[in-house]
C-alpha positions in Angstrom: 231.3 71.3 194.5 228.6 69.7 196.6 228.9 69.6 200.6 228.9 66.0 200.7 231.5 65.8 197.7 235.1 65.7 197.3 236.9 67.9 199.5 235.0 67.0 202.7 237.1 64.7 204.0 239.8 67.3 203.7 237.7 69.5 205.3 237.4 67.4 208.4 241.1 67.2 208.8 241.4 70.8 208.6 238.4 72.1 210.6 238.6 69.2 213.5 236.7 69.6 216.9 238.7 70.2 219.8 238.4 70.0 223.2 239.3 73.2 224.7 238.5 72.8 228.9 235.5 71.0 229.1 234.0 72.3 225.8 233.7 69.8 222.7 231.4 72.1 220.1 233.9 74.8 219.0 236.5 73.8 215.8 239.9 75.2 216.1 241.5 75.4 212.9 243.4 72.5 212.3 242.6 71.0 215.2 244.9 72.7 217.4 243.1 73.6 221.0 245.7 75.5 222.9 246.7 74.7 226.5 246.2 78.4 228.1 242.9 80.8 228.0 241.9 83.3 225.8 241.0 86.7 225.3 239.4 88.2 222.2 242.5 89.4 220.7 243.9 86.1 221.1 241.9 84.4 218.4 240.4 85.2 214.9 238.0 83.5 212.9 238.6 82.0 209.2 235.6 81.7 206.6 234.4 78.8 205.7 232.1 77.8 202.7 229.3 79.7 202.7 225.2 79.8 201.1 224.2 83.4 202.5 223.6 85.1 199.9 223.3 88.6 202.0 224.2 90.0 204.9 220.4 91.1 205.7 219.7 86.9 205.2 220.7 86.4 208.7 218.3 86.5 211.8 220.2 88.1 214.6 217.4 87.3 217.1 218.5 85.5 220.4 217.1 82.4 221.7 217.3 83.1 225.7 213.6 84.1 225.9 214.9 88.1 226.3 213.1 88.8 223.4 215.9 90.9 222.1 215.9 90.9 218.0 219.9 92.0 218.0 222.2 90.3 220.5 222.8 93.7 222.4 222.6 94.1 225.9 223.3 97.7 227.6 225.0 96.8 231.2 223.3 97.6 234.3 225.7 100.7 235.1 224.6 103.9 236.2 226.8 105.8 233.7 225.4 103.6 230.6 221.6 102.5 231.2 218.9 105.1 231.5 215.4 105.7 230.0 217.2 107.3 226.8 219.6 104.6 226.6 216.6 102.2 227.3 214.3 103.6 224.9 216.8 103.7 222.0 218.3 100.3 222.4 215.1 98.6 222.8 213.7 100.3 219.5 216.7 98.8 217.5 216.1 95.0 218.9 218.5 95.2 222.0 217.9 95.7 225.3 218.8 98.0 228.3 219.3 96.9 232.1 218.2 99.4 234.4 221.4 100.0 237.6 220.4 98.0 240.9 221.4 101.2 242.7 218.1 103.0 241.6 215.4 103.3 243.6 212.8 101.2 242.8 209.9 104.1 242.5 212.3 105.5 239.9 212.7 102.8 237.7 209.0 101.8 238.0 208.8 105.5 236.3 211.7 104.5 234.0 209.7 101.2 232.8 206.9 103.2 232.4 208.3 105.8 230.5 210.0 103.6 228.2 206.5 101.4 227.7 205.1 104.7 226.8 207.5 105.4 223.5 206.9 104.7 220.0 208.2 101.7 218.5 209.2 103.8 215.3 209.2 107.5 216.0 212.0 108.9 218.2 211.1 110.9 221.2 211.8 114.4 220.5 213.1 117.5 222.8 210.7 120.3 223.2 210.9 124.0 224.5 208.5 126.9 224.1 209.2 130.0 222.3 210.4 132.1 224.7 213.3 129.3 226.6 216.6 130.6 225.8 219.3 129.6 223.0 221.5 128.3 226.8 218.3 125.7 227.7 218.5 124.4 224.0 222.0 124.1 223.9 222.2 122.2 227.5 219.2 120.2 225.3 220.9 118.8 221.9 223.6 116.8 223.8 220.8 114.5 225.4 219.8 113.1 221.7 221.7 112.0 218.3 218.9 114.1 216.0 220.8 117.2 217.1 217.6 119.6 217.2 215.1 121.0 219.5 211.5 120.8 218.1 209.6 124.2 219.4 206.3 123.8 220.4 203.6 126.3 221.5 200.3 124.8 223.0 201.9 121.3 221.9 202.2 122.2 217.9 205.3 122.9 216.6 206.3 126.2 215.3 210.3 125.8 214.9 213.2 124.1 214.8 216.5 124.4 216.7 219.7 123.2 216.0 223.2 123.8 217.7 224.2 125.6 214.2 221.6 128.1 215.2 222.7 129.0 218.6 226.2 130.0 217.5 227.0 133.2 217.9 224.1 134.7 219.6 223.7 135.7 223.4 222.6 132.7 225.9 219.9 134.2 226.7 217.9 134.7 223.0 214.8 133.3 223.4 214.6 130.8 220.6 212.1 132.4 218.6 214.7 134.6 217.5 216.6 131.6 216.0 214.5 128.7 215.3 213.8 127.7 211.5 209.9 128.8 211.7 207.4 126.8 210.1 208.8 123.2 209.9 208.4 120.7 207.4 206.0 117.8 209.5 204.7 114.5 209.0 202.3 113.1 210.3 201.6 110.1 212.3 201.4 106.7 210.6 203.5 107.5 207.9 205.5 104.5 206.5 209.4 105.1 207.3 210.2 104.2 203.4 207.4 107.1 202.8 209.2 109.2 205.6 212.4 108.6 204.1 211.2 109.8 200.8 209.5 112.9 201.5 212.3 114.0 203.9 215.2 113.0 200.9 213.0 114.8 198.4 212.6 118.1 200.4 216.1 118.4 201.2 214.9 117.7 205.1 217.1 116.3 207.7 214.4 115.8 209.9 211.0 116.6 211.0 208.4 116.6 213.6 205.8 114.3 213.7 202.1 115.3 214.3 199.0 113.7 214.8 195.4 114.8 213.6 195.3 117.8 215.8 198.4 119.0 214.6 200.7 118.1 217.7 204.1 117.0 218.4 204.3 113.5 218.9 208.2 113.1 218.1 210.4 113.3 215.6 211.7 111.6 212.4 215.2 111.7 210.6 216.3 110.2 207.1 218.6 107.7 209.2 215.6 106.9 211.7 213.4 106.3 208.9 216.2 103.7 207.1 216.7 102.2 210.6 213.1 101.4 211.4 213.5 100.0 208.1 216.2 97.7 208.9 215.7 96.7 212.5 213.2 95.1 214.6 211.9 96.0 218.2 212.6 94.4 221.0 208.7 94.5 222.6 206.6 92.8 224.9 203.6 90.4 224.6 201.7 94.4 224.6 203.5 95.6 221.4 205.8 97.9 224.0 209.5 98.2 224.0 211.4 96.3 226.4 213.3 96.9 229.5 215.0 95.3 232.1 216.0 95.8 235.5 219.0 94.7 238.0 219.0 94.1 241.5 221.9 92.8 244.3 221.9 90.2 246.8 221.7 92.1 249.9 218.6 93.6 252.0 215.4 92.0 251.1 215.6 90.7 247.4 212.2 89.3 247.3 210.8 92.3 248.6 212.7 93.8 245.5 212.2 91.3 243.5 208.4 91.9 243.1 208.3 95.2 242.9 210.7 95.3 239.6 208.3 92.7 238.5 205.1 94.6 239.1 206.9 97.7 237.8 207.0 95.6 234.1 210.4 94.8 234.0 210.6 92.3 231.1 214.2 90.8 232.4 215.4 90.4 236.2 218.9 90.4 236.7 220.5 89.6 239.5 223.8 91.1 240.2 227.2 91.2 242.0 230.6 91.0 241.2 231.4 87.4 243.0 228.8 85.4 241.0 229.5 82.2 242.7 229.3 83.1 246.3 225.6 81.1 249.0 224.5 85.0 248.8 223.8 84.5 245.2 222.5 81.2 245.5 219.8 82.8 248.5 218.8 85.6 246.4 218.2 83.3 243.2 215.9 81.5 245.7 213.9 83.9 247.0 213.7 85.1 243.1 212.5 82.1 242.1 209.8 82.1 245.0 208.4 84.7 243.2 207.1 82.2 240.3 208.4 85.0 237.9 207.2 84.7 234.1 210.1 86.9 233.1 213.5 85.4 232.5 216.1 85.6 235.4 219.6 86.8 235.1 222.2 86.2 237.3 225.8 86.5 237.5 228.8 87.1 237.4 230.9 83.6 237.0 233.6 82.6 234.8 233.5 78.5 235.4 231.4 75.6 234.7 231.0 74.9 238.2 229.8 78.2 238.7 227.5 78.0 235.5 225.8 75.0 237.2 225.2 75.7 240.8 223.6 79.5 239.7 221.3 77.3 236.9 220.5 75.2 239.8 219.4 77.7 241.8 216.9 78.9 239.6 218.7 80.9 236.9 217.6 80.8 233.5 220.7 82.9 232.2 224.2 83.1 233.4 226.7 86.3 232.6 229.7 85.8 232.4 233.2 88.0 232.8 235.7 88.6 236.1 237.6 91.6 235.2 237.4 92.1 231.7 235.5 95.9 231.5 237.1 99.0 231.2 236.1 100.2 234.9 237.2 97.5 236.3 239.8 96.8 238.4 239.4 93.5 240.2 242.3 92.1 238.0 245.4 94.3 239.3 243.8 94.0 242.5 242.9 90.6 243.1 244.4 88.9 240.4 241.0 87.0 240.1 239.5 86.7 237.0 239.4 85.0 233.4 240.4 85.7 229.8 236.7 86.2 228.4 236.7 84.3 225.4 237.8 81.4 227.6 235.3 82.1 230.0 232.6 82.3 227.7 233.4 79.4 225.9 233.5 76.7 228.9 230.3 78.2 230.7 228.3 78.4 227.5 228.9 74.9 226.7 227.9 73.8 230.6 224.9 76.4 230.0 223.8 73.7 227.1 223.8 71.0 228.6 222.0 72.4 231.1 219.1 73.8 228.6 220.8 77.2 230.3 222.2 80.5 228.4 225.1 82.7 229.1 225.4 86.7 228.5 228.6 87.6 227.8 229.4 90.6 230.6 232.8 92.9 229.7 235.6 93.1 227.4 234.1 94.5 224.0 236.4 96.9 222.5 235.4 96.3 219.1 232.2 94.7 216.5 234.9 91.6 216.2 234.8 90.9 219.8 231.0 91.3 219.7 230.8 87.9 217.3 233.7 86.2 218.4 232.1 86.3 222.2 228.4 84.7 220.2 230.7 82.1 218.6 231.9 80.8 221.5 228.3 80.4 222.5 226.8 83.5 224.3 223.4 84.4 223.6 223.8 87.8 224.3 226.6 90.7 224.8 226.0 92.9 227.9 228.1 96.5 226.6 228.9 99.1 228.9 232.0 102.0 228.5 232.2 101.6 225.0 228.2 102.7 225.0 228.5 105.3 228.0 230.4 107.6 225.5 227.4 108.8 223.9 224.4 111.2 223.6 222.3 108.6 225.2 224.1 107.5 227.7 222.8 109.4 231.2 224.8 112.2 232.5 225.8 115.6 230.6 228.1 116.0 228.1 231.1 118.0 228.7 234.0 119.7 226.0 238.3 118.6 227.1 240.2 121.3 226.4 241.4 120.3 223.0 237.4 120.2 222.3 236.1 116.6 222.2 233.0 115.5 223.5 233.1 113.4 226.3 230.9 111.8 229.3 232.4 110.8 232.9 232.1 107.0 233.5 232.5 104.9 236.4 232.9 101.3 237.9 230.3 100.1 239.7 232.7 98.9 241.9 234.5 102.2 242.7 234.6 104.9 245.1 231.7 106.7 243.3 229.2 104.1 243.0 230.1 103.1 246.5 229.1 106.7 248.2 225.9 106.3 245.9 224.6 103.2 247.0 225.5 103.8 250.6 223.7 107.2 251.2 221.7 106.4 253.7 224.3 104.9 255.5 225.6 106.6 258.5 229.5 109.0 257.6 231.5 106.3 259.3 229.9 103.3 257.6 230.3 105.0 254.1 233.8 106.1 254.9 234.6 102.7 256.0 232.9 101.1 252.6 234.7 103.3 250.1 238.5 102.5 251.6 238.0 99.3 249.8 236.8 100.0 246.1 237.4 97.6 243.2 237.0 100.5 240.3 237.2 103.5 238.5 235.8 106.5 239.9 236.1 108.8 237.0 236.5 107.9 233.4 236.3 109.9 230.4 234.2 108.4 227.5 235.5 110.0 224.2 232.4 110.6 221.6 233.1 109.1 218.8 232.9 112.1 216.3 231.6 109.7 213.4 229.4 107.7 215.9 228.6 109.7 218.6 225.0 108.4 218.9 224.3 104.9 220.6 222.5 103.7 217.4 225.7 104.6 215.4 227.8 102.1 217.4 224.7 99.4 217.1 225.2 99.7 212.9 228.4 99.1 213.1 228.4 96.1 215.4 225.3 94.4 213.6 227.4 95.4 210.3 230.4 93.4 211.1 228.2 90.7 212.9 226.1 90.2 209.9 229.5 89.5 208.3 231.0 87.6 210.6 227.9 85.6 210.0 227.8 85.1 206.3 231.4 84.3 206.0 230.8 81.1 208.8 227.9 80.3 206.6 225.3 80.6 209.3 221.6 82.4 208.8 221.3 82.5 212.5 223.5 82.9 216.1 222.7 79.2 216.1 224.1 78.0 213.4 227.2 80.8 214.1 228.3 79.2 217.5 227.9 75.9 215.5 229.9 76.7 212.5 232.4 79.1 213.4 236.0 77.9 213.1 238.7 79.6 215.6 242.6 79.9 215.5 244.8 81.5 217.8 247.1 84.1 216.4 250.6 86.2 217.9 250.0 89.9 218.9 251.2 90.8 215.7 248.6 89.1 213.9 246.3 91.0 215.7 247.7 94.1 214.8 248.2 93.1 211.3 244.6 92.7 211.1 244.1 96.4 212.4 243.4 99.3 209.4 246.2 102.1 209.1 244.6 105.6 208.7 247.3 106.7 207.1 250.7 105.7 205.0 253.2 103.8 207.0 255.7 105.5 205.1 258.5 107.7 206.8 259.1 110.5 205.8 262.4 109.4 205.1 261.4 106.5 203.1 260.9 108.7 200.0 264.2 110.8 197.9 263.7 114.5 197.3 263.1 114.3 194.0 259.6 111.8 194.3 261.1 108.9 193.2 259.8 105.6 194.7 261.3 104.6 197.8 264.4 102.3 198.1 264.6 99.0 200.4 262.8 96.0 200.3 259.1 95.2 199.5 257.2 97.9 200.5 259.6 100.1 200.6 260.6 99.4 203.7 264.5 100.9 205.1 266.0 99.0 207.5 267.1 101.5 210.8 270.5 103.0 210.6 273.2 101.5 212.8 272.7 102.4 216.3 269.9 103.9 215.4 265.9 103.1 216.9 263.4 101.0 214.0 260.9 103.3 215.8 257.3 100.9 216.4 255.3 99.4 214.2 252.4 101.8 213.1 249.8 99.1 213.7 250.6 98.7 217.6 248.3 96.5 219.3 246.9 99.0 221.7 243.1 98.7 222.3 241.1 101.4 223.6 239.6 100.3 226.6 235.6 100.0 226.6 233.0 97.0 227.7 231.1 96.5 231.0 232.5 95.8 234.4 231.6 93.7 237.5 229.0 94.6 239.9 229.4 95.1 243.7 229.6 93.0 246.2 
C-alpha cells in the first residue's frame, strides 16, 4: 500500500496530534493526551509503517552544534566524567562534561590530554618489567581491555592480564608473569585488517607500535569492530571532543575564558535551580565572552524557564528537577517534574525558539534513552548508570559477596559539598554541608556482562537504532517527528520487562512431570487464605541517570 493510499485516513484517526501542555508536535496514540505528567515508564511507543531497511540506516548524529555523532552525553559529576571517561565516550560519537568542581589548571590538562588520544586506538596501561603483579592488578580495573601492556625503553615486551596475577605473591615483578613476546600491530592498520589479523591468530588484543617499534596503545577485536561502527565526536582539528561545566558563583567570566582557552568544545553552565537571576547573570557574562562554542545551561523543567535561559544567551537548555539516582531534591523539596513531561514541553518551547534541550536524569534503561529524544531532546546527559564502570574515575572495589562496584555521589550531597568548599574556613563548610540535597555514598554495581562504558553505549545505540527503524525515521529528526506515544498502567510496564527465568512455581508442576494444571499458562490460583505471592515481573527499576547540580 502506498503512503498516500487507502488506509491513511484511518491512520489519521488513530495517530492524531495532541496537545499535551503547550506542546502540539507529539501523536498520542489515538489521540488521547492525558491530563497529568509523565515519567518514562509511563509511556511506550507503538511502531508505525516503516522504509528503514536497517538498523545501521539511521544517522544518530545530533543537530545542537555539539558535534556529538551518538546522542550521548556523560554528566558533569565528579564520580562519572574524567579524562578516561572523556576519552572513551568522545571516540564512540558522545561526549563527556568535565565536573565544575575541578580546578581549572586540571581540566586544562584533562582537555589536553584527551586532544592528545587517538581517534581509533585505545590508550593503553603500561608498567616496566620489574613493577609488581599488586601495581598491575591496582592497574586493569582503570580500563575495559583487561591487560597491562609491558614496555621497556617504550617497546613492549609482555602482556598482563588479571588471569596472570592469580595466585602469585603481590610483589612478583611482572616479568615473571607476563605473556613475553606479544603479538603487535602496527600503526595505521585498518580496524577491519586489525580485526582480522587479531581473529586469525587467536588474539584478544594487541599493542600497537609505530616505525620504531613503540607502544602507541592498544587494539582489541571489539575495538577494531567498534571503530568500525561508530564515528568520533572531534573538533574542527580532527581531535576528540570535550566539554567542560562551570557554576554561577565567583567570577564566571573569569572562568568562562579560561575553560575556553583550555579548548573546551562545549560550556555548560550549571546549578540545580536553573531558573533562578544568578543564572540569567552568569549566561551574560558567558555570552560577553563572544564564545564560538555552544553554551549549555540549566537545569529547568518549564517553558518559561526554557525561554528566559535562551534569552539570556543559551544556545542549549537541560532539562530534569529530581529525576537522577543521587538526587534527592524530590523527598526533600517536593520540587521537581516527571521527565518525559518535562522534556517534552521545554523542547517544543526550545523550537520555537531555534533553541535545543539536553535531557539531564532519569535513564535507567536504552528505552528511556529514545523515548526522552522522542519527545524532542537532542541529547541525553547519563550519569549513575555510567559511573558503574571501568571508566568511570575512582577505584574499583569487591562487596563481600564479590561484585565489582564504584562509590557514587550527588553533586548535591554532603561529599561534594566538603569538596567544593575546601578552601573555605571549618565553620563555613560545616555550616554548608547541614543542608545537602544528595547522596553521599552510592554503590555502582558493574554490570558483569557490560562492565565497560562502551558496553552500555552498544546497548543503548542498539535499542535506539530500533526504536528508530520501527518509527520509520533515518534520523533523531525525523524520530521526534514520527514517533507515536501511549500511556500504559504499571503493569504494562512490567509486562514489557524480560523474565530471566520460568515464572513457574515450583508447585505448579505434579511429581510425576506432567504439564501443569490451571488455566492458560498454567497458572494456579492461591489457596484459600493463602498469599498469590508477587508477580515475577515487578516494576522495580534500578536506580541510575544524572542528578542536579549545586546551588
Amino acid at each position: 500500500m502506498a503512503f498516500g493510499g487507502p488506509g491513511v485516513s484511518h491512520r489519521k484517526e488513530a495517530i492524531a496530534l495532541a496537545r499535551f501542555g503547550e506542546n502540539l508536535y507529539v501523536r498520542f496514540l489515538n489521540g488521547q493526551a492525558p491530563e497529568h505528567d509523565l515519567t518514562y515508564s509511563d509511556v511506550f511507543m507503538v511502531p508505525g509503517r516503516s522504509a528503514v531497511g536497517s538498523r545501521l540506516d539511521v544517522d544518530l548524529a545530533t543537530a545542537d552544534g555539539s558535534g556529538a555523532t551518538l546522542p550521548i552525553v556523560t554528566a558533569n559529576m565528579t564520580a562519572v566524567s574524567g579524562r578516561r571517561m572523556a576519552e572513551t565516550v568522545a571516540r564512540r560519537g558522545g561526549l563527556a562534561i568535565l565536573p565544575q568542581d575541578i580546578p581549572a589548571d586540571v581540566v586544562a590538562d584533562v582537555i589536553a590530554w584527551v586532544k592528545s588520544r587517538d581517534l581509533v586506538v585505545e590508550t593503553a596501561l603500561t608498567l616496566g618489567p620489574t613493577d609488581t603483579a599488586g601495581e598491575a592488578l591496582s592497574l586493569l580495573p582503570k580500563r575495559a581491555h583487561n591487560a597491562v601492556v609491558v614496555v621497556e625503553n617504550g617497546q613492549p615486551v609482555g602482556v598482563v592480564t588479571e588471569a596472570d596475577c592469580l595466585g602469585v605473591d603481590r610483589f612478583t615483578q611482572l616479568r615473571q608473569v607476563m605473556s613475553a613476546d606479544p603479538f603487535t600491530l602496527p600503526a595505521g592498520t585498518p580496524p577491519e585488517r586489525a580485526f582480522s589479523l587479531l581473529h586469525d591468530g587467536r588474539h584478544r588484543l594487541a599493542p600497537v607500535v609505530d616505525g620504531s617499534g613503540r607502544c602507541l596503545g592498544i587494539m582489541t577485536r571489539t575495538g577494531a569492530l567498534r571503530a568500525t561502527l561508530y564515528s568520533p565526536a572531534v573538533d574542527m582539528s580532527g581531535r576528540l571532543r570535550v566539554g567542560a561545566a562551570l557554576g554561577v558563583n565567583g567570577d564566571v567570566a573569569a572562568k568562562a575564558k579560561l575553560l575556553l582557552d583550555a579548548g573546551a568544545d562545549v560550556l555548560v553552565v550549571d546549578t540545580a535551580h536553573g531558573h533562578q537571576e544568578k543564572m540569567i547573570g552568569a549566561l551574560q557574562a558567558v555570552r560577553g565572552l563572544a564564545p564560538s562554542v555552544p553554551v549549555v545551561a540549566g537545569n529547568v523543567v518549564t517553558a518559561a524557564g526554557v525561554a528566559d535561559l535562551v534569552a539570556a544567551g543559551a544556545g542549549i537548555v537541560k532539562v530534569g528537577v529530581g529525576p537522577g539516582a543521587m538526587c534527592t531534591t524530590r523527598m526533600m523539596t517536593g520540587v521537581g517534574r516527571p521527565q518525559f513531561s518535562a522534556v517534552l514541553e521545554c523542547s517544543e518551547q526550545a523550537r520555537l525558539l531555534g533553541a535545543h534541550v539536553w535531557a539531564d536524569g532519569g535513564v535507567r534503561h536504552p528505552r528511556d534513552v529514545a523515548l526522552a529524544l522522542a519527545a524532542g531532546a537532542s541529547n541525553v546527559m547519563i550519569g549513575s548508570w555510567f559511573a558503574g564502570t571501568y571508566e568511570s574515575p575512582g577505584d574499583t572495589f569487591r562487596s563481600p559477596e564479590g561484585r565489582l562496584y564504584k562509590e557514587s555521589f550527588g553533586m548535591a550531597s554532603a561529599r561534594a559539598v566538603r569538596l567544593r568548599s575546601a578552601s573555605d574556613s571549618p565553620f563555613e563548610r560545616a555550616r554548608k554541608e547541614l543542608f545537602e540535597e544528595g547522596i553521599s555514598s552510592a554503590r555502582m554495581y558493574l554490570d558483569p556482562v557490560r562492565p565497560g562504558v562502551e558496553d552500555l553505549i552498544d546497548m543503548i545505540v542498539a535499542g535506539l537504532r530500533s526504536s528508530c527503524s520501527y518509527a520509520g525515521a533515518r534520523d533523531l529528526a525525523e524520530f521526534a517527528d514520527r514517533a507515536v506515544v501511549g500511556v500504559q498502567s504499571a503493569s504494562g510496564y512490567g509486562e514489557g520487562m524480560p523474565v530471566p527465568s520460568s515464572w513457574l512455581s515450583p508447585r505448579c508442576v505434579s511429581a510425576g512431570g506432567d504439564p501443569p494444571k490451571g488455566g492458560p499458562g498454567g497458572w494456579v490460583p492461591p489457596v484459600a487464605g493463602g498469599s498469590g505471592g508477587s508477580s515475577p515481573r515487578a516494576s522495580t527499576r534500578p536506580r541510575a541517570g544524572t542528578v542536579n547540580r549545586s546551588r
